[in-house]
C-alpha positions in Angstrom: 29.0 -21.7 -8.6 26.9 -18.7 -10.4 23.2 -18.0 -8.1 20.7 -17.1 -9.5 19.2 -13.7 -8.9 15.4 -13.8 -8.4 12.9 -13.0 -10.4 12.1 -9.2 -10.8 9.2 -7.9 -12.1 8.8 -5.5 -14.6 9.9 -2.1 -13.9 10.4 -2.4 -9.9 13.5 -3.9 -8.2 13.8 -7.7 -6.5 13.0 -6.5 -3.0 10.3 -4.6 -1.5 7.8 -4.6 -4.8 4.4 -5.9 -5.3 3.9 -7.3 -9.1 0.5 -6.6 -10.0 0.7 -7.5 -13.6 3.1 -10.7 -14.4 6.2 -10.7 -16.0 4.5 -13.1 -18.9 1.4 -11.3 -19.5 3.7 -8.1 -19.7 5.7 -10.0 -22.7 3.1 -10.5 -24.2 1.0 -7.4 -24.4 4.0 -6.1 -25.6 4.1 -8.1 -28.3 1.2 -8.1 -29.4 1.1 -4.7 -29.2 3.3 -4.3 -32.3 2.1 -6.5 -34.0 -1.2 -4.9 -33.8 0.3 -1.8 -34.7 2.3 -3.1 -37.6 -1.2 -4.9 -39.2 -3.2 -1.9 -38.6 -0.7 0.5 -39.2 -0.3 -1.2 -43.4 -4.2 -2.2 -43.5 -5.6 0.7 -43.2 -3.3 2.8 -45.0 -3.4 0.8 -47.9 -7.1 0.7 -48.1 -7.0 4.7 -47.5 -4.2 5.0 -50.0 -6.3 2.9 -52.6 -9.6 5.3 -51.9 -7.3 8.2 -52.4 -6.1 7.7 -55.4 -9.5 8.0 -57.0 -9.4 11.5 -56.0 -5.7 12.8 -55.6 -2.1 11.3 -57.2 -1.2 8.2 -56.5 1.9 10.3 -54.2 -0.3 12.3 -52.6 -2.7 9.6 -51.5 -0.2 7.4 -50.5 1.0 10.0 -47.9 -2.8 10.0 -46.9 -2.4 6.9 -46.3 0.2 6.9 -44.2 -1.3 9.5 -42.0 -4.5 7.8 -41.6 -3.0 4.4 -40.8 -0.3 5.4 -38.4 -2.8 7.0 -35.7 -4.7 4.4 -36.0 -2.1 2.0 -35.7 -1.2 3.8 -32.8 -4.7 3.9 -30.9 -4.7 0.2 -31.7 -1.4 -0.7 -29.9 -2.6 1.2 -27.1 -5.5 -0.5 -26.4 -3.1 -4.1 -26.7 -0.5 -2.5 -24.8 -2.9 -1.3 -21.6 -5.6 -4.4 -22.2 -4.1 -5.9 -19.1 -4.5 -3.1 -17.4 -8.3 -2.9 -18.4 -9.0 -6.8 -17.2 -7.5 -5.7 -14.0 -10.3 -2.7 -13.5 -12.5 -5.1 -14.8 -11.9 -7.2 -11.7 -11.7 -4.6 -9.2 -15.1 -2.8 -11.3 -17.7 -3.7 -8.6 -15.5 -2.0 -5.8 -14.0 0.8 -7.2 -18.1 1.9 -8.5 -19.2 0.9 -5.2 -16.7 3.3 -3.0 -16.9 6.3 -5.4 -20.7 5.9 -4.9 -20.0 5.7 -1.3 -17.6 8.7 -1.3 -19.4 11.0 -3.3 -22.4 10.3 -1.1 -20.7 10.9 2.3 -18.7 14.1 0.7 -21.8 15.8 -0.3 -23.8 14.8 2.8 -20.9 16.3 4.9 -20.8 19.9 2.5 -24.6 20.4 2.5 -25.8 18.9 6.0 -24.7 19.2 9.7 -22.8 17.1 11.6 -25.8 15.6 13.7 -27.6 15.2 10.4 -24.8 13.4 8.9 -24.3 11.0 11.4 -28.1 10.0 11.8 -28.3 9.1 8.0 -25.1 7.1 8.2 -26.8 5.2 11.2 -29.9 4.4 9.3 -28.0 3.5 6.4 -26.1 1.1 8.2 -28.2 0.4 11.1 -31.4 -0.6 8.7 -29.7 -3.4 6.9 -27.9 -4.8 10.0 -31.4 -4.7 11.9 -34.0 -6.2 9.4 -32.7 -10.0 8.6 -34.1 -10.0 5.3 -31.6 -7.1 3.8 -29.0 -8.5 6.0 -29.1 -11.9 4.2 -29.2 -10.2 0.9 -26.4 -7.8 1.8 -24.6 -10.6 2.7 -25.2 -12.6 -0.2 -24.4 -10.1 -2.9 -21.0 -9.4 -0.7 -20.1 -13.5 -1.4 -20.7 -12.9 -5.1 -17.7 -9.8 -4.4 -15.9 -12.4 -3.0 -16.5 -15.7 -4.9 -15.3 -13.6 -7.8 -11.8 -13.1 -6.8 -11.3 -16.3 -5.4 -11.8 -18.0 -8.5 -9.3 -15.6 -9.9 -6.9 -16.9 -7.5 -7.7 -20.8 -8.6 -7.3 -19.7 -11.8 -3.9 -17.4 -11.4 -2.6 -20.7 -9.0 -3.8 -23.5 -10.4 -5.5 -23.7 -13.6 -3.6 -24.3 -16.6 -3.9 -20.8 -18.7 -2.7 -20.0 -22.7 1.0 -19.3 -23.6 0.2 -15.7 -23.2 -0.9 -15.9 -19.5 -4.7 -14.8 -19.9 -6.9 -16.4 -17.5 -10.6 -16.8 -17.8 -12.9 -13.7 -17.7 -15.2 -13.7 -15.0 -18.3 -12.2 -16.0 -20.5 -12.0 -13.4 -22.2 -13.7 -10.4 -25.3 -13.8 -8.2 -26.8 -15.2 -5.6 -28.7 -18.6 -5.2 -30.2 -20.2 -2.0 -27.8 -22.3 -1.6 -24.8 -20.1 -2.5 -23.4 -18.4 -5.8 -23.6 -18.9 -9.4 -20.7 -17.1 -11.1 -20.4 -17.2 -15.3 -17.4 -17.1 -16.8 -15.6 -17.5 -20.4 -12.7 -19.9 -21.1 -10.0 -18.8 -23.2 -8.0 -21.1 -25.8 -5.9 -23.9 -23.8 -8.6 -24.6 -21.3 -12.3 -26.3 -21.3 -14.7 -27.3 -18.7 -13.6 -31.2 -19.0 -9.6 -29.7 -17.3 -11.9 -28.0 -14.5 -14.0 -30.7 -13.3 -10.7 -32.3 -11.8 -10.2 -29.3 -9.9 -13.8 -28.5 -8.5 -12.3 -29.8 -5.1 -9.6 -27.2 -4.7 -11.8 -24.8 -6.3 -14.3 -25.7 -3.3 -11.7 -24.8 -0.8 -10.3 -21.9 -2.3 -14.0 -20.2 -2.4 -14.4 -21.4 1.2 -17.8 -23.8 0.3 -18.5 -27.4 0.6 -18.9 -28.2 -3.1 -18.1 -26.8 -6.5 -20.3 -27.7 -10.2 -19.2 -26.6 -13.4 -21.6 -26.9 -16.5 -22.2 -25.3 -19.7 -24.0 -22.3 -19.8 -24.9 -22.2 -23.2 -25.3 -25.1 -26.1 -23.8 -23.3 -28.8 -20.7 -22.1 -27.2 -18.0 -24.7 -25.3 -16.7 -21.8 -23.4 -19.4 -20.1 -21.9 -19.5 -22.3 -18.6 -21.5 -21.4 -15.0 -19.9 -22.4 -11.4 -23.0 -23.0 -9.1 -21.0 -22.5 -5.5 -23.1 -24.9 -2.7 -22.2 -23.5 0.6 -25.7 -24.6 2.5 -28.3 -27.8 2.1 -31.3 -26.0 2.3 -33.4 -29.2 1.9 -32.6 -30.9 5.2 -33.5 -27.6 7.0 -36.2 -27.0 9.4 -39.1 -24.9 8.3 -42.2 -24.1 10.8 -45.4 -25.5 9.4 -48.4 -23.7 10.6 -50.5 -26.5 10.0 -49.3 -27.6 13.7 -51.6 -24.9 15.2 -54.1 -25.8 12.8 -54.5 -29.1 15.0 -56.6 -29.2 18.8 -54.1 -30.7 21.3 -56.8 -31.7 23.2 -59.1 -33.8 20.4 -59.1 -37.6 20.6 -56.6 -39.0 18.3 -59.8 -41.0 16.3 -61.3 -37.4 15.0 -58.2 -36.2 14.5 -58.2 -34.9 10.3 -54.5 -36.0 10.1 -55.6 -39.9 10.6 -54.3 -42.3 8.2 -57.1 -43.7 6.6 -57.0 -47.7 7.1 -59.6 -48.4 3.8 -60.5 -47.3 0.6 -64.5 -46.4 0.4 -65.3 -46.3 -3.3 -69.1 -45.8 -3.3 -69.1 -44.1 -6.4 -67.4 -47.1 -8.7 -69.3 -49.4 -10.3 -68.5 -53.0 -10.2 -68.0 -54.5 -13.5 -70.6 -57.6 -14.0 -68.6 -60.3 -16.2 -70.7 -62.8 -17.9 -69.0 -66.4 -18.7 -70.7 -68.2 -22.3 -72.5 -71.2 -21.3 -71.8 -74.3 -23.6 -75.3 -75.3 -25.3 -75.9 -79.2 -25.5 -75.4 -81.1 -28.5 -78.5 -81.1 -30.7 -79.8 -84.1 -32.4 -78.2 -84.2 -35.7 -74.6 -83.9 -34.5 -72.5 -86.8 -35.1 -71.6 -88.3 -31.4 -68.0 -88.3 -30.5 -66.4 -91.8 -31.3 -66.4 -94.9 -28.9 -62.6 -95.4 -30.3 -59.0 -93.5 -31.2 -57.3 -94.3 -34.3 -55.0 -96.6 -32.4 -57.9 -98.6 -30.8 -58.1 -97.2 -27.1 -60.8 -95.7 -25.8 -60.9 -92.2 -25.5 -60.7 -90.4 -22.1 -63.8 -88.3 -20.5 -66.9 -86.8 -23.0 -66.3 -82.8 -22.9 -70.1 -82.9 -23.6 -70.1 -83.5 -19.7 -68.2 -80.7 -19.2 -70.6 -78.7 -21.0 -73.1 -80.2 -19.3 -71.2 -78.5 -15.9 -71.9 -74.8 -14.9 -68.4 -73.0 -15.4 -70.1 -71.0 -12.7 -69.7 -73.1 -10.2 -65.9 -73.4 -10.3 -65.3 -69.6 -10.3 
């Protein structure tokens, strides 16, 4: 029986090497890459060709052509061919801009200060945000939006279904909320929001929070989605009130001006007067009611002596 030989990434050996770009993706920047280069390579030098030949022979310009198109063929396939490269410094962007800012700094404060001086302003640097709670919340919320960034990667890299050529969602951006993060990030073909909402579960526990929601983050466009990342309840927390030292301990609880009132005094409303129509008594030339019904009986009780009766009285 044949074994199989484990996978090896591109360009390094089967043991001891880190794969930073997949095997896939590398396929297929490759191809793509010539493609590109082909298409751009015959577009444009036809197009330069035809413009030419206004101007030069038809020979002439077609060489023209050719040595417009092929450069630019060529810039084009290496911008394919290194594109994963570029969504990999894209990820990392936020850290690598943050330590050359930090490195620069710290190399020209060492060349143009002394030692003491140096090590004072690294203290109140440091010291300043670590001390004041405010800028250490905010340091440490803008340092989860670092973080939340990556770990979606990882859900997406382990997890998440992705297109035949292995590119996963680009994460745009994300900032901080009071209850956590809200990240923004565009799908590519092969995935929509309705795949993710299945997964906002493990997404939870890969970013380390207690819940995940997914929604769209614009109408016109499906795959333009926001991830709001709930770490805290902020509603069920406790807030001091300084209305509780507006209050004397040591008033009776019947002046107290927190009492519940126990009635409503409407002085100010006026009471509607309703007036009931009296019935006015038969006059003299009105025909009286009949002694008998069509079938013979008599009929019951006169309304005239209900008429006769205040309505008043009964209300």
């Amino acid at each position: 029986m044949s074994k199989s030989s484990p996978r090896r990434p591109f360009g390094g050996k089967s043991t001891g090497t880190v794969t930073v770009i997949e095997a896939r993706v590398h396929r297929s920047s490759a191809r793509n890459a010539k493609v590109a280069f082909v298409l751009t390579a015959i577009i444009v030098g036809g197009l330069a060709a035809v413009v030419a030949t206004s101007y030069l022979h038809p020979i002439v310009a077609l060489l023209l052509g050719a040595l417009i198109g092929v450069p630019t063929g060529g810039l084009v396939w290496l911008l394919v061919r290194v594109w994963p490269v570029i969504r990999l410094l894209w990820w990392w962007s936020t850290e690598i801009l943050l330590a050359v800012l930090l490195l620069t700094g710290w190399v020209h404060l060492a060349n143009h200060t002394s030692t003491l001086v140096t090590l004072v302003v690294v203290a109140v640097v440091v010291g300043v945000p670590a001390g004041i709670p405010k800028l250490r919340r905010l340091v440490i919320a803008w340092s989860w939006c670092l973080i939340v960034r990556h770990r979606l990667r990882v859900c997406f890299a382990q997890f998440i279904i992705a297109n035949q050529s292995g590119s996963l969602p680009l994460i745009l951006w994300a900032t901080p909320t009071p209850v956590g993060e809200r990240v923004w990030v565009y799908l590519r073909p092969g995935l929509s929001a309705k795949d993710l909402e299945g997964r906002l579960d493990k997404i939870a526990v890969t970013c380390h929070a207690s819940t995940v929601l997914i929604e769209r983050a614009s109408e016109d466009n499906a795959a333009y989605v926001r991830f709001d990342i709930k770490r805290r309840e902020v509603l069920n927390a406790r807030v001091n009130s300084p209305l509780v030292d507006v209050i004397d301990p040591t008033a009776p609880a019947a002046a107290s001006p927190l009492t519940a009132p126990t009635a409503l005094d409407l002085p100010d409303v006026e009471t509607p007067t309703v007036t009931l129509p009296t019935h006015a008594k038969p006059t003299a030339g009105r025909k009286s009611a009949p002694t008998t019904t069509a079938n013979g009986s008599k009929p019951t009780a006169s309304s005239s002596s209900d008429a006769d009766d205040d309505v008043s009285d009964w209300i």
